[in-house]
C-alpha positions as CSV (number, residue, x, y, z in Angstrom):
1,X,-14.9,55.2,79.2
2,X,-14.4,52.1,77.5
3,X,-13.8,51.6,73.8
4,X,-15.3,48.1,72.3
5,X,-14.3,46.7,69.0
6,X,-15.3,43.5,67.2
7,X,-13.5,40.4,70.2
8,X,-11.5,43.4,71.8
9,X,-12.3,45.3,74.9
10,X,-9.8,48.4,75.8
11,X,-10.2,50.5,79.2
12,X,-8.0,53.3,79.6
13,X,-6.1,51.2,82.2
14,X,-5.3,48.9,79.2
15,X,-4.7,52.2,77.1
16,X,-2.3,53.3,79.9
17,X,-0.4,49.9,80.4
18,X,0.1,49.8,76.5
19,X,1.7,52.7,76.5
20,X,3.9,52.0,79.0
21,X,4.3,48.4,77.4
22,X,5.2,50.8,74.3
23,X,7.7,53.4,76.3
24,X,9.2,49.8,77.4
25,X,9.7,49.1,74.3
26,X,11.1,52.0,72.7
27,X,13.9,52.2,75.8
28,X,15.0,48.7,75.1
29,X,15.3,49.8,71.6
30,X,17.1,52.9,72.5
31,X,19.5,50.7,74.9
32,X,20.3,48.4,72.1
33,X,21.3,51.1,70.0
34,X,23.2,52.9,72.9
35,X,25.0,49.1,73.8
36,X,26.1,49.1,69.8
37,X,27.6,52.5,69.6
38,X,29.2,51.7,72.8
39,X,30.8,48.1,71.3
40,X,32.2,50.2,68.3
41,X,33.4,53.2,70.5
42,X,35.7,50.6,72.6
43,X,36.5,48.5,69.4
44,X,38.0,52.2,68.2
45,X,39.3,52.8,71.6
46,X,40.9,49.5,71.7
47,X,42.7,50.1,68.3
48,X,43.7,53.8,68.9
49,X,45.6,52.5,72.3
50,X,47.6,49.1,70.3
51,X,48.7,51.9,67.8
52,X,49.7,54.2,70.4
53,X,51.6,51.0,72.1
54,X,53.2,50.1,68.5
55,X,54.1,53.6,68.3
56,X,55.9,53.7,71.2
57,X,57.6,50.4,71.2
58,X,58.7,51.3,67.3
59,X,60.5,54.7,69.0
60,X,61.8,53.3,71.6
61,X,63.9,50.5,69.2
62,X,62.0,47.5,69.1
63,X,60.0,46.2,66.2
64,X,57.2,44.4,66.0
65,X,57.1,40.9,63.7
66,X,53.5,39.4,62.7
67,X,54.5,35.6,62.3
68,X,52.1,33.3,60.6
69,X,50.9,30.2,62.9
70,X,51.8,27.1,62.0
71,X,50.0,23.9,62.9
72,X,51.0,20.7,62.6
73,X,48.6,18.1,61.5
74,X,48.8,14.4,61.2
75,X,46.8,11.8,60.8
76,X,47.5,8.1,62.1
77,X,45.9,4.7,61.0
């Protein structure tokens, strides 16, 4: 069966590969969403383990001192 509309011609092999075209689609979308909660689940992770660190250096007698970076800048004519 084929299904004709005004410049457009649709077999059910084109019906078939557009929904797999579509299925593609949604996955990619699915994998972009999965690779985003996965960035912010390792962000956390990564936080939760320097804390844990801080933590641990803090009990153990050391403390930890945030400097500000200083650059130097000159110019010469």
């Amino acid at each position: 069966m084929q299904i004709s509309f005004p410049f457009l011609l649709i077999s059910p092999m084109a019906q078939s590969l557009e929904q797999i075209n579509q299925s593609l689609h949604k996955l990619e979308e699915t994998a972009i969403e999965l690779g985003e909660k996965l960035h912010l689940a390792h962000q956390g992770y990564r936080r939760v383990l320097a804390q844990t660190a801080h933590e641990q250096l803090i009990m153990s007698g050391f403390t930890l001192v945030r400097k500000p970076i200083r650059r130097n800048f000159s110019i010469s004519l």
